[in-house]
SETI-222572 format. One line per field, with one value per residue: residue in one letter; x, y, z of N, C-alpha, C, O, CB in turn. Coordinates in steps of 0.1 Angstrom, whole numbers, always signed. Glycine has a CB too. Layout:
<nodes>
r	[A_...]
neast	[X_...]
nnorth	[Y_...]
nup	[Z_...]
caeast	[X_...]
canorth	[Y_...]
caup	[Z_...]
ceast	[X_...]
cnorth	[Y_...]
cup	[Z_...]
oeast	[X_...]
onorth	[Y_...]
oup	[Z_...]
cbeast	[X_...]
cbnorth	[Y_...]
cbup	[Z_...]
</nodes>
This chain:
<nodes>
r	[X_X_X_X_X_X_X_X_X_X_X_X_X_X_X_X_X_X_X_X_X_X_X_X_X_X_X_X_X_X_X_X_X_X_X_X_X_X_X_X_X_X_X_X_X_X_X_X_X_X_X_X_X_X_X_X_X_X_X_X_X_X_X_X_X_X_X_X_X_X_X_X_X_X_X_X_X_X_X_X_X_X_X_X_X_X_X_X_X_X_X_X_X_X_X_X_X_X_X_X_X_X_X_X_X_X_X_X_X_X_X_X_X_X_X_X_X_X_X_X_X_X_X_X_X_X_X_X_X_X_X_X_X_X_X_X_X_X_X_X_X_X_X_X_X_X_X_X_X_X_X_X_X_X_X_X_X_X_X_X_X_X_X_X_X_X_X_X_X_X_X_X_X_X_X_X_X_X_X_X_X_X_X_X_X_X_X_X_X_X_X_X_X_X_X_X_X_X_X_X_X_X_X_X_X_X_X_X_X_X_X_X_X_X_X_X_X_X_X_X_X_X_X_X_X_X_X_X_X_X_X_X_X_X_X_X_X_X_X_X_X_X_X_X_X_X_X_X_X_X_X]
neast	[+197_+230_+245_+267_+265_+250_+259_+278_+260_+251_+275_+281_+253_+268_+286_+296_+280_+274_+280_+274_+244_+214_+192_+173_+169_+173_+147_+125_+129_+122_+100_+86_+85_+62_+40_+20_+28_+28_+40_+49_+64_+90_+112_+135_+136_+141_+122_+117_+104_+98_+89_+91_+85_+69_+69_+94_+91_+75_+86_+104_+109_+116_+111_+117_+116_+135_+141_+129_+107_+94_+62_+65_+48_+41_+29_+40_+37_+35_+64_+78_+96_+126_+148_+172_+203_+225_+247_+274_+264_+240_+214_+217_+190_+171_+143_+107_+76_+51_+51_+35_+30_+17_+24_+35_+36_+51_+67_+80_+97_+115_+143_+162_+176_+211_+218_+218_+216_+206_+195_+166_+147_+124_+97_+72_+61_+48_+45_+19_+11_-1_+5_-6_+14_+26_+38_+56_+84_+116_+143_+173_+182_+197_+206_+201_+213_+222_+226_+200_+182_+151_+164_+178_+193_+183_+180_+167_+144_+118_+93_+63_+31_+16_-10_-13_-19_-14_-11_-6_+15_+38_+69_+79_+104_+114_+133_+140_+134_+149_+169_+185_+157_+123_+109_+77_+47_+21_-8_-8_-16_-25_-49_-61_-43_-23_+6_+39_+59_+88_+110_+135_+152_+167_+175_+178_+167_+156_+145_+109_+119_+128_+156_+154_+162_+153_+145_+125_+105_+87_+64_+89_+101_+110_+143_+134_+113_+90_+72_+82_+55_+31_+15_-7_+9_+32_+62_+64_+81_+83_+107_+116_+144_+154_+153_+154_+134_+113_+85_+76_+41_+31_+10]
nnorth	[+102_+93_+59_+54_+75_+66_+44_+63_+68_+48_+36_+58_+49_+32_+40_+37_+54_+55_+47_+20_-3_-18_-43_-35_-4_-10_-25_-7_+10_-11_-9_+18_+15_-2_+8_+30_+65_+102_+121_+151_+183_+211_+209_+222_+223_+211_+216_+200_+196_+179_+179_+155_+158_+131_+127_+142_+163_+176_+185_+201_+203_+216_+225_+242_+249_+265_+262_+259_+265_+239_+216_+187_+162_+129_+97_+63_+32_+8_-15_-41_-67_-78_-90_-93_-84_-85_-64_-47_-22_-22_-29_-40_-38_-48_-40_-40_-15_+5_+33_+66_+98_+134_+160_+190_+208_+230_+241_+272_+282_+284_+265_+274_+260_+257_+282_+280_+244_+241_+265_+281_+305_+333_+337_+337_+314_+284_+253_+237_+217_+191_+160_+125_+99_+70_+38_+5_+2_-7_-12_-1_-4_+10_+7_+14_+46_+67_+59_+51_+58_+66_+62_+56_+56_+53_+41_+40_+24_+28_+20_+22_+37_+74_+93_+119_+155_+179_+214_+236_+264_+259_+263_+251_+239_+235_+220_+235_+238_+253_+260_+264_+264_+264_+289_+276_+284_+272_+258_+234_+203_+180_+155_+141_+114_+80_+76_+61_+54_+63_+63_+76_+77_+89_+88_+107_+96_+108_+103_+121_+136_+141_+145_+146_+133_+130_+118_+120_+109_+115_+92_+83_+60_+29_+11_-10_-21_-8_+13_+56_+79_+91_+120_+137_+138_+138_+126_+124_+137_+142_+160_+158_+168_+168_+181_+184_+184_+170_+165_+138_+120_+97_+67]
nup	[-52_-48_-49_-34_-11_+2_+15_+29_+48_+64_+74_+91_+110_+126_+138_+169_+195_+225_+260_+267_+271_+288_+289_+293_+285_+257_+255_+263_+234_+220_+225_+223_+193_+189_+187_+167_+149_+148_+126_+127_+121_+104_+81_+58_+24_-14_-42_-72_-99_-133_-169_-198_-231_-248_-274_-293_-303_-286_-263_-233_-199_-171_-133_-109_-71_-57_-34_+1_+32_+44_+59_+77_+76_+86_+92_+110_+105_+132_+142_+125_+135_+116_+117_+138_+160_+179_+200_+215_+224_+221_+199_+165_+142_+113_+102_+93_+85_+75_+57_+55_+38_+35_+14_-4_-35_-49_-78_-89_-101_-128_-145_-179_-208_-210_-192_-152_-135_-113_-99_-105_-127_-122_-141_-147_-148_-134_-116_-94_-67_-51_-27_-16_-1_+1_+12_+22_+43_+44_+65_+87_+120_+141_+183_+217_+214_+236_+268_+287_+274_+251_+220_+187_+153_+119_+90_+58_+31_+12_-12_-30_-34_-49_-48_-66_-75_-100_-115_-137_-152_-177_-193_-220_-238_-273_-297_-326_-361_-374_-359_-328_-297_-295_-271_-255_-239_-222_-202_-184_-166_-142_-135_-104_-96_-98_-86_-92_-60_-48_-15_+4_+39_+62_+99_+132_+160_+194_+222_+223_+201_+165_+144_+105_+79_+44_+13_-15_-43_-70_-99_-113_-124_-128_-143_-170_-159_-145_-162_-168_-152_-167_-181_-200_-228_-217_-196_-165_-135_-101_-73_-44_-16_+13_+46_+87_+117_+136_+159_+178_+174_+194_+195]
caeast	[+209_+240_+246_+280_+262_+241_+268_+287_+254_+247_+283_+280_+247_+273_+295_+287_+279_+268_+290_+270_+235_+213_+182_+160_+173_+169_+133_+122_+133_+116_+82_+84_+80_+53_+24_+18_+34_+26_+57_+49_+76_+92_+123_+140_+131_+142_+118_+118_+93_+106_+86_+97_+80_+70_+72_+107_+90_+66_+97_+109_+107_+122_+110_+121_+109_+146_+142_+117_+103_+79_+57_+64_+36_+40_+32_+45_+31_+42_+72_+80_+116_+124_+165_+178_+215_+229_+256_+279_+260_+224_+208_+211_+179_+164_+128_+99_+64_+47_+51_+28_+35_+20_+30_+32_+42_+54_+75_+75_+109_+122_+155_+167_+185_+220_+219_+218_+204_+197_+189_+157_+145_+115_+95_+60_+58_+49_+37_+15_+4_+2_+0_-3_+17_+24_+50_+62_+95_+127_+154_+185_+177_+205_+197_+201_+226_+227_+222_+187_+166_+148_+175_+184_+198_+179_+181_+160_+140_+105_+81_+46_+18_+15_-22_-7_-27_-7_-15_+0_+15_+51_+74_+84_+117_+120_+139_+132_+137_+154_+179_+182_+151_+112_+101_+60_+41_+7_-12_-7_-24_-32_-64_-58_-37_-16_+20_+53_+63_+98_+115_+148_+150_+177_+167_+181_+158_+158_+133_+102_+123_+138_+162_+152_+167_+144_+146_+111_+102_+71_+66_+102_+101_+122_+140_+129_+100_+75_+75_+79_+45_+30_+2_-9_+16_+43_+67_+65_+85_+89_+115_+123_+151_+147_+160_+145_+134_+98_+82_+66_+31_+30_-12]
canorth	[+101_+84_+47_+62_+82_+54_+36_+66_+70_+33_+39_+66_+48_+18_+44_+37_+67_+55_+40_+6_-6_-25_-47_-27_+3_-18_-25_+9_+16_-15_-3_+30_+12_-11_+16_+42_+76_+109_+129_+166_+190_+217_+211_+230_+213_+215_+204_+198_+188_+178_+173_+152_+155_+114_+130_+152_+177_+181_+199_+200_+219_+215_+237_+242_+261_+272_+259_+266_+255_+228_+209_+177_+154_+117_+88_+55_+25_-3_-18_-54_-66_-93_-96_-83_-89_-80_-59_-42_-8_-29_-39_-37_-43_-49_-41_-31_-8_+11_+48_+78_+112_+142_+170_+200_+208_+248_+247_+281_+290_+277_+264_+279_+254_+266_+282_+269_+240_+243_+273_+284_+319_+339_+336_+335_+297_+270_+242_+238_+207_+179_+147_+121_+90_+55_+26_-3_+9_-15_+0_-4_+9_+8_+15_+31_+54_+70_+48_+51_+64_+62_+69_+55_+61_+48_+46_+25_+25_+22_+20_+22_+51_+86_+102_+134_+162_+193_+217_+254_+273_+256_+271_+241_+243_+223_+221_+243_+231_+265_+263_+265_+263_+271_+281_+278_+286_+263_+250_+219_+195_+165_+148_+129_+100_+71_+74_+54_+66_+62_+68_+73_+84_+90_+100_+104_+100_+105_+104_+125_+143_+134_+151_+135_+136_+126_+121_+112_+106_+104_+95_+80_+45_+20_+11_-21_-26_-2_+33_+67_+83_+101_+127_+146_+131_+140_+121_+134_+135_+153_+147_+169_+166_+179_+180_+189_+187_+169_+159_+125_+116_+82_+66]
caup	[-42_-52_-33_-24_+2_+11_+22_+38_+59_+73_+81_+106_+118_+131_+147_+183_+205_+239_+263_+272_+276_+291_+281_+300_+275_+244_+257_+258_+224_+210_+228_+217_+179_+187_+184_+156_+150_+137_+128_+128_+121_+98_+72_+45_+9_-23_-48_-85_-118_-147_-177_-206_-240_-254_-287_-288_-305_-275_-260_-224_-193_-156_-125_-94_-59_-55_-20_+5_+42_+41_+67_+78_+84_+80_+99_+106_+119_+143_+134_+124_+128_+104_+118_+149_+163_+194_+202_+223_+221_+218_+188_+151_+137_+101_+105_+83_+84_+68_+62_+46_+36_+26_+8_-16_-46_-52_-79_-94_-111_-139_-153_-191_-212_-210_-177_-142_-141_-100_-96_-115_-126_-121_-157_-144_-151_-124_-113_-82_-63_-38_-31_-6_-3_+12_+11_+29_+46_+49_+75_+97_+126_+158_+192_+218_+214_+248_+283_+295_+266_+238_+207_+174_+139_+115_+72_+49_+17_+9_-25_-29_-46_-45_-57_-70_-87_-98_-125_-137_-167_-176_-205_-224_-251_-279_-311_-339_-372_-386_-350_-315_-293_-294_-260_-257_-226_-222_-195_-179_-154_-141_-122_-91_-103_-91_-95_-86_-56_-35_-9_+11_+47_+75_+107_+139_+171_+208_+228_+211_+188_+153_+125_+96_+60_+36_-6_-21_-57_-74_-109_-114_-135_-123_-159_-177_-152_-143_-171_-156_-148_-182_-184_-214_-238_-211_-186_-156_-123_-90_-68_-34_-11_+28_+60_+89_+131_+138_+171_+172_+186_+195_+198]
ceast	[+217_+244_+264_+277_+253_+246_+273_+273_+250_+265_+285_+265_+255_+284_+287_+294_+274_+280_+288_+254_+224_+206_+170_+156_+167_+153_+125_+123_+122_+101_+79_+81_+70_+39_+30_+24_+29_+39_+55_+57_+79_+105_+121_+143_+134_+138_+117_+115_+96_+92_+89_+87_+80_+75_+85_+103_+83_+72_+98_+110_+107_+121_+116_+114_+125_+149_+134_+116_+94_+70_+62_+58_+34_+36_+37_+35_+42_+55_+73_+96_+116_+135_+169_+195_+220_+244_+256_+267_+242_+219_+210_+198_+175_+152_+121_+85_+64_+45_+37_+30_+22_+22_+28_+41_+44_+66_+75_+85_+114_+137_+158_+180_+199_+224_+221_+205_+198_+190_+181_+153_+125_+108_+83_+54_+56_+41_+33_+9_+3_-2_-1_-3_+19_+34_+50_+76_+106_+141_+161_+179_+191_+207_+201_+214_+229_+219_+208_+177_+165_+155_+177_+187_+190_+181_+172_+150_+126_+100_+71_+40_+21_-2_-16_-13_-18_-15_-5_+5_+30_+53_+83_+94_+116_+128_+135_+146_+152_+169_+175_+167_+138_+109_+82_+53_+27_+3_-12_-13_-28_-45_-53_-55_-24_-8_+29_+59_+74_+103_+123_+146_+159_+174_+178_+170_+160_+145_+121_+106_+131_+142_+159_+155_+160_+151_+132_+114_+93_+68_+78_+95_+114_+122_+138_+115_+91_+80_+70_+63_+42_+17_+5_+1_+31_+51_+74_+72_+82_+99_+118_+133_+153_+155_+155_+141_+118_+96_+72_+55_+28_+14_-12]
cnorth	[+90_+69_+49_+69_+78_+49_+42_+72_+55_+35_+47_+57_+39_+26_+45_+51_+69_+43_+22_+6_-18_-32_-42_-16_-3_-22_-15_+13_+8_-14_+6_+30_+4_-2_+23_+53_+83_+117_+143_+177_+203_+212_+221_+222_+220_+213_+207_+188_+189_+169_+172_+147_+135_+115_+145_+165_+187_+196_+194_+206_+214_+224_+234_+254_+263_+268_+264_+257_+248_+223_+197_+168_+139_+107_+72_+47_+13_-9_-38_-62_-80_-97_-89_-91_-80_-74_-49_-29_-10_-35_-32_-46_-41_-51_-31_-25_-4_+31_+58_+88_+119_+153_+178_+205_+227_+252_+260_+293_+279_+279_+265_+268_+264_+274_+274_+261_+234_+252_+280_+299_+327_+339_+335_+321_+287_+261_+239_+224_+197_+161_+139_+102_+77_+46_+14_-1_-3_-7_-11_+2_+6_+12_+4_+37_+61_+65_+55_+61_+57_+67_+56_+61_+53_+55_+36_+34_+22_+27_+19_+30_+61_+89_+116_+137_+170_+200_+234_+256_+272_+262_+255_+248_+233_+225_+225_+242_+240_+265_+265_+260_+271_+271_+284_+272_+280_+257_+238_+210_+184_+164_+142_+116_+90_+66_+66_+65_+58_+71_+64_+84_+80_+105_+95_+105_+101_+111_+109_+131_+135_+147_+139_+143_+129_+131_+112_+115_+104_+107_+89_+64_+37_+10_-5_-29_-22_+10_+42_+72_+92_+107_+138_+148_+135_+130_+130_+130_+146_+145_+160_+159_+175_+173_+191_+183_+183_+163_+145_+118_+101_+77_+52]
cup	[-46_-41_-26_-12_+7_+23_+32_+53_+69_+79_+93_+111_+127_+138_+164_+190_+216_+244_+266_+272_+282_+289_+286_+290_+263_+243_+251_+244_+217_+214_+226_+202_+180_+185_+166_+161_+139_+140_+124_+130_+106_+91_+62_+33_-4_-33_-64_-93_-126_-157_-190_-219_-244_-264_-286_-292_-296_-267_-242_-210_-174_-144_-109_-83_-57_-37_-7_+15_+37_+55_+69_+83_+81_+92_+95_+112_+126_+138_+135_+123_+121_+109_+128_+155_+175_+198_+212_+229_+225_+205_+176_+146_+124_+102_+93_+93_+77_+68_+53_+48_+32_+23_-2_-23_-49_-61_-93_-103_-118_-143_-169_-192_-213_-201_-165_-146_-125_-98_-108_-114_-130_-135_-157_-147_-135_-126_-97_-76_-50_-39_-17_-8_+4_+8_+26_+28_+53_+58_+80_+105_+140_+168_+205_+217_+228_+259_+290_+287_+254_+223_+202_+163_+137_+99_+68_+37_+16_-9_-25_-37_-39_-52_-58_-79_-89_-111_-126_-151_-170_-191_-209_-236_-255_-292_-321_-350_-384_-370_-341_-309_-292_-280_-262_-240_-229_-206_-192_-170_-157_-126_-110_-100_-89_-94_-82_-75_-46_-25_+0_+23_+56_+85_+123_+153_+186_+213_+223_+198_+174_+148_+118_+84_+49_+15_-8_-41_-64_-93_-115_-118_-128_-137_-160_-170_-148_-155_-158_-158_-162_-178_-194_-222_-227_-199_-179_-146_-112_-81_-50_-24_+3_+44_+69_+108_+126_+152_+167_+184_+183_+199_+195]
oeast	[+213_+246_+270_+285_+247_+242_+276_+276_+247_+266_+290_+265_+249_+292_+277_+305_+270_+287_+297_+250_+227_+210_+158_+145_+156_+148_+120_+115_+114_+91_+67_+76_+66_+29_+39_+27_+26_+46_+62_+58_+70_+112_+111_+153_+131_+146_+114_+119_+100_+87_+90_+81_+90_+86_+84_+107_+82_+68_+92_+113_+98_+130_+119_+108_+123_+158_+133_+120_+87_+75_+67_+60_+25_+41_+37_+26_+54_+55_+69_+104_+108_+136_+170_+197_+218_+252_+246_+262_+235_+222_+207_+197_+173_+148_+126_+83_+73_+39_+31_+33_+15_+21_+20_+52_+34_+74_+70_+83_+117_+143_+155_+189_+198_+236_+226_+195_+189_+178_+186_+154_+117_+116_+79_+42_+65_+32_+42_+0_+9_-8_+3_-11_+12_+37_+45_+81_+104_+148_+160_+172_+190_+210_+203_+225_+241_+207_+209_+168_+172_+149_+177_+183_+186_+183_+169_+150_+124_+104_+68_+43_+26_-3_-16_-15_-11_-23_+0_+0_+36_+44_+91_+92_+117_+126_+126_+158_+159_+179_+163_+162_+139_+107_+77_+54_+22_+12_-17_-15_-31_-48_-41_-62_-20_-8_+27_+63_+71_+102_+121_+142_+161_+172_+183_+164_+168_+137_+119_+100_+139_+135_+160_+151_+166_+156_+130_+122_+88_+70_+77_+84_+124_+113_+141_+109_+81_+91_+62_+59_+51_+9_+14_+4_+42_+42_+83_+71_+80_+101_+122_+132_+154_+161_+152_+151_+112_+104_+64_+57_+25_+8_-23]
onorth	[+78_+70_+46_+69_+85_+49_+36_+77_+55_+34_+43_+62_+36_+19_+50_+57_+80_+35_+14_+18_-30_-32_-46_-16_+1_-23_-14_+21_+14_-17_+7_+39_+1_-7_+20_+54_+80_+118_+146_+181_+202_+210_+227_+215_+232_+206_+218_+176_+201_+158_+182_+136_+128_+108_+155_+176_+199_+208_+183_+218_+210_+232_+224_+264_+260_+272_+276_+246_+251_+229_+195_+166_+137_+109_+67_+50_+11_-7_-45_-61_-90_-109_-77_-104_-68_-83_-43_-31_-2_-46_-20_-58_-29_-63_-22_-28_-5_+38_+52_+91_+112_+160_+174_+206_+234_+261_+258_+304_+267_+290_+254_+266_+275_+274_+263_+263_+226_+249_+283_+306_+324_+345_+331_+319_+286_+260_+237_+221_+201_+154_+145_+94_+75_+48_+16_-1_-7_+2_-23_+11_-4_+24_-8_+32_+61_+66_+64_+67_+48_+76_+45_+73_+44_+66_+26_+46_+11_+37_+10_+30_+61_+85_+123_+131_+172_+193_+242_+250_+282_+265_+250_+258_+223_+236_+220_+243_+236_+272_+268_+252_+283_+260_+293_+262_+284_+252_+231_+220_+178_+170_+141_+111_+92_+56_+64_+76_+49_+83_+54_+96_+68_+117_+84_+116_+93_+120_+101_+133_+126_+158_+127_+154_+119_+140_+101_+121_+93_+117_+91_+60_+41_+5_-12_-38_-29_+14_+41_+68_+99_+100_+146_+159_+133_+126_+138_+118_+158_+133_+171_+146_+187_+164_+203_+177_+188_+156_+144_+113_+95_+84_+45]
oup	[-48_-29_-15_-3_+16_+34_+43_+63_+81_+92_+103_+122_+138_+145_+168_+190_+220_+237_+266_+275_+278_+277_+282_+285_+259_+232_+240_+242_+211_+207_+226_+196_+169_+180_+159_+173_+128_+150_+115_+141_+98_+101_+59_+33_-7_-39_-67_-94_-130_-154_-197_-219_-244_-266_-280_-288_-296_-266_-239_-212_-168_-144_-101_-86_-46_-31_-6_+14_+27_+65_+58_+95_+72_+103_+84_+119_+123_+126_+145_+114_+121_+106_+127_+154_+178_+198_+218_+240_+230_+202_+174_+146_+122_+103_+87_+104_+69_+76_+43_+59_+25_+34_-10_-19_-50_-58_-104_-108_-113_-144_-173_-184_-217_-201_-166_-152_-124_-96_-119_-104_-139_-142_-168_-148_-127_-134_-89_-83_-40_-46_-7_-13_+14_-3_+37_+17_+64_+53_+80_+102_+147_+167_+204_+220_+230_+259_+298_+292_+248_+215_+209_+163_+146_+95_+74_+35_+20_-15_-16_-49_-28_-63_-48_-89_-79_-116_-117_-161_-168_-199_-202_-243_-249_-297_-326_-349_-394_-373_-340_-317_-289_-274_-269_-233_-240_-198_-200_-163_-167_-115_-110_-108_-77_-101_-70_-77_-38_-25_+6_+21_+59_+84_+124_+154_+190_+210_+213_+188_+174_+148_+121_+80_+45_+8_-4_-48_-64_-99_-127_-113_-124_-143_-150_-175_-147_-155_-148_-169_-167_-172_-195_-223_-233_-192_-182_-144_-115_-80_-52_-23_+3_+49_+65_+112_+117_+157_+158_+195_+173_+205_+195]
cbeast	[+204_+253_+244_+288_+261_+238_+277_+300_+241_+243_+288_+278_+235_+277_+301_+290_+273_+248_+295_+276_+233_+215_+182_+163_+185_+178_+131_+131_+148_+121_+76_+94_+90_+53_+20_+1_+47_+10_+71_+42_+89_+92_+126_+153_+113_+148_+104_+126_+78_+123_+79_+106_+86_+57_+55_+123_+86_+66_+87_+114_+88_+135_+94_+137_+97_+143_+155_+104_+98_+86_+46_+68_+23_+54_+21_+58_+15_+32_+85_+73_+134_+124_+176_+164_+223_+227_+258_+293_+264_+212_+190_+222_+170_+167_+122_+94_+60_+38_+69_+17_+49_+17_+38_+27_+33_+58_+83_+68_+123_+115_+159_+172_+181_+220_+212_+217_+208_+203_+196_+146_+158_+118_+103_+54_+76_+48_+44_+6_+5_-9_+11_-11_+23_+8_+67_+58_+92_+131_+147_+199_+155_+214_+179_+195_+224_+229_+238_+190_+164_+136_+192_+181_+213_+169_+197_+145_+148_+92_+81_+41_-3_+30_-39_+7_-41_+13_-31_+17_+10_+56_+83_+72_+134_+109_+142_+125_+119_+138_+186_+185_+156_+102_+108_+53_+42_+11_-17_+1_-35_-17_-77_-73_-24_-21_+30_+65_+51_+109_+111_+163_+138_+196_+144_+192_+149_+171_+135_+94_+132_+130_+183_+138_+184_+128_+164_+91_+105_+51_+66_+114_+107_+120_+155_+140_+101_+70_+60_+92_+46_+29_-5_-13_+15_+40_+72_+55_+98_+77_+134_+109_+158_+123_+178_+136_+140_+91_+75_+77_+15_+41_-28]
cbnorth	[+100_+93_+25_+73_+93_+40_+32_+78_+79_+13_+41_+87_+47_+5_+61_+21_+76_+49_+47_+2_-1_-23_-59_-19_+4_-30_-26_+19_+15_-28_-3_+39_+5_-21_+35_+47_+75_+117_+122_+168_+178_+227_+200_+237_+209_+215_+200_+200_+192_+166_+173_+144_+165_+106_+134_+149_+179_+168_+222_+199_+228_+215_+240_+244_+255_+289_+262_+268_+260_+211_+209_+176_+160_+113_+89_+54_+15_-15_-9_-57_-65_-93_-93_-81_-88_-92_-56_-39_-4_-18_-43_-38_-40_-56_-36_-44_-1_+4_+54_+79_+113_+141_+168_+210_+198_+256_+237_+285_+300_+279_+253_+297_+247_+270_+285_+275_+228_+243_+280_+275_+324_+350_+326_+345_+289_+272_+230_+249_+202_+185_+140_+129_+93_+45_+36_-14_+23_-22_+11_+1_+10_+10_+16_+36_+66_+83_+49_+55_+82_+64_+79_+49_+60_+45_+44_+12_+16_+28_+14_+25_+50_+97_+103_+136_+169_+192_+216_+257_+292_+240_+289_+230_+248_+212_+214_+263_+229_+286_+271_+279_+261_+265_+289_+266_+302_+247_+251_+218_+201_+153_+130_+125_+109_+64_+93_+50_+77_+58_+73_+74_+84_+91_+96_+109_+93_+112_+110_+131_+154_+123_+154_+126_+129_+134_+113_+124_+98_+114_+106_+83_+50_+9_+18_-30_-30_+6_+39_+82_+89_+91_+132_+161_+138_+152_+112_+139_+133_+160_+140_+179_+164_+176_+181_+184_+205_+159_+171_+112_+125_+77_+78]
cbup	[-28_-54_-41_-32_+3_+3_+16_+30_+54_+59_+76_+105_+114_+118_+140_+195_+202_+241_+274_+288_+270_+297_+279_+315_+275_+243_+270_+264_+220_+207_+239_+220_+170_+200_+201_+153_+149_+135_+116_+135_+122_+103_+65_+47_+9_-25_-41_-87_-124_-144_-174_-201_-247_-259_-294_-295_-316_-263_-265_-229_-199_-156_-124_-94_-40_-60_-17_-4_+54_+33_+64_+79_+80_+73_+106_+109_+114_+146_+136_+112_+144_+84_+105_+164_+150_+203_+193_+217_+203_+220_+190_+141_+143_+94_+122_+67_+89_+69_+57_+45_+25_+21_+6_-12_-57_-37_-78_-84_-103_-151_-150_-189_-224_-217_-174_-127_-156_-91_-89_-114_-139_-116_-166_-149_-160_-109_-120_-83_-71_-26_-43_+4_-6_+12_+10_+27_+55_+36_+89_+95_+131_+160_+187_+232_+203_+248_+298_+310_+262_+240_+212_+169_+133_+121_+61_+63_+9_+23_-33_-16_-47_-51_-49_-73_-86_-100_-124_-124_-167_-173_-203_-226_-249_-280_-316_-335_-379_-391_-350_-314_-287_-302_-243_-274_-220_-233_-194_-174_-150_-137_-131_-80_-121_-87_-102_-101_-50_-39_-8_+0_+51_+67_+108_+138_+170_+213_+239_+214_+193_+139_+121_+97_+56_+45_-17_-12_-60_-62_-108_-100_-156_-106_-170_-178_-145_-123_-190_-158_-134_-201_-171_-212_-258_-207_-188_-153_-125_-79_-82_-24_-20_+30_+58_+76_+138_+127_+182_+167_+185_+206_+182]
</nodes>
């Protein structure tokens, strides 16, 4: 996700949408973060594995689920605010926790160099898996948005691990020596491993319910300081992108 639409989302969270509140309001909000949360819900996810030969002649090979419901099952815990500021509306806050995810991996159509390179095509190739993840999560969060409940906007950023296994039957292309591209279909897989894992989340809440927009990452290298995630001479990614309706149990 580009930081151009970082920006134009902390922007609308700072658009106020309640007319006044009071600190009774602002209470509530910040006692509805002092426990744990499980976030249980459905989105629509788009997710996509990319793997990149070490050696170029390895060859290459990008899948996608073409888009698909998913589960949503994450919890948070308690929160910590590190910066809070007071306003008209109630509070902006800069607070951290801790989040965990997890999730599944279905992706089962492939993209053809020279074609699309979103939408993927049926070719009996995928890659199947899951994983489950964790971070410490830095946010905005602003609150409340309407007079006498529990509502905010919130965005923020976390990093941390994923253990992700996947495995399946990808069609990798690579350069052939006489022209154009070799493709070659092979098995693939990984063990239970422990990859680089981020993530970006904008959510709106009120009372038990959220929309939440989510982009995760796992596998992704942050450049000159961690390498991307490698198995069986390959670098590997996933990455999905989702949006989505969850109810949240608070304990």
């Amino acid at each position: 996700m580009k930081l151009s639409a970082y920006l134009v989302l902390t922007l609308l969270c700072l658009t106020p949408l309640a007319a006044s509140a009071d600190d009774s309001v602002v209470s509530q909000v910040a006692d509805s973060l002092q426990g744990q949360s499980i976030l249980l819900g459905l989105s629509y996810t788009q997710g996509n594995f990319n793997m990149t030969g070490v050696n170029p002649s390895a060859g290459n090979a990008t899948l996608t689920d073409n888009g698909h419901a998913s589960l949503i099952l994450d919890f948070t815990s308690s929160e910590h605010v590190l910066s809070k500021m007071q306003m008209k509306y109630g509070d902006a806050v800069w607070g951290l926790n801790f989040v965990g995810s997890f999730g599944q991996q279905n992706t089962d159509f492939e993209t053809v160099p020279g074609q699309s390179v979103i939408v993927g095509q049926n070719l009996g190739s995928k890659i199947t898996g899951d994983y489950l993840a964790g971070a410490p999560f830095l946010y905005l969060r602003l609150s409340p948005l309407y007079p006498g409940s529990d509502s905010y906007w919130l965005f923020g950023y976390g990093i941390g691990g994923a253990l992700w296994h996947f495995s399946g039957l990808p069609i990798t292309y690579a350069p052939n020596p006489l022209g154009g591209l070799t493709a070659t279909a092979s098995p693939f897989d990984s063990s239970t491993k422990l990859y680089l894992y981020q993530t970006w989340r904008w959510q709106f809440h009120y009372e038990n319910w959220d929309i939440v927009a989510t982009h995760r990452e796992i596998g992704t290298g942050i450049a000159g300081i961690i390498k991307s995630g490698q198995s069986g001479g390959y670098k590997v990614n996933y990455q999905d992108f989702g949006i989505g309706i969850a109810y949240s149990f608070h304990f």
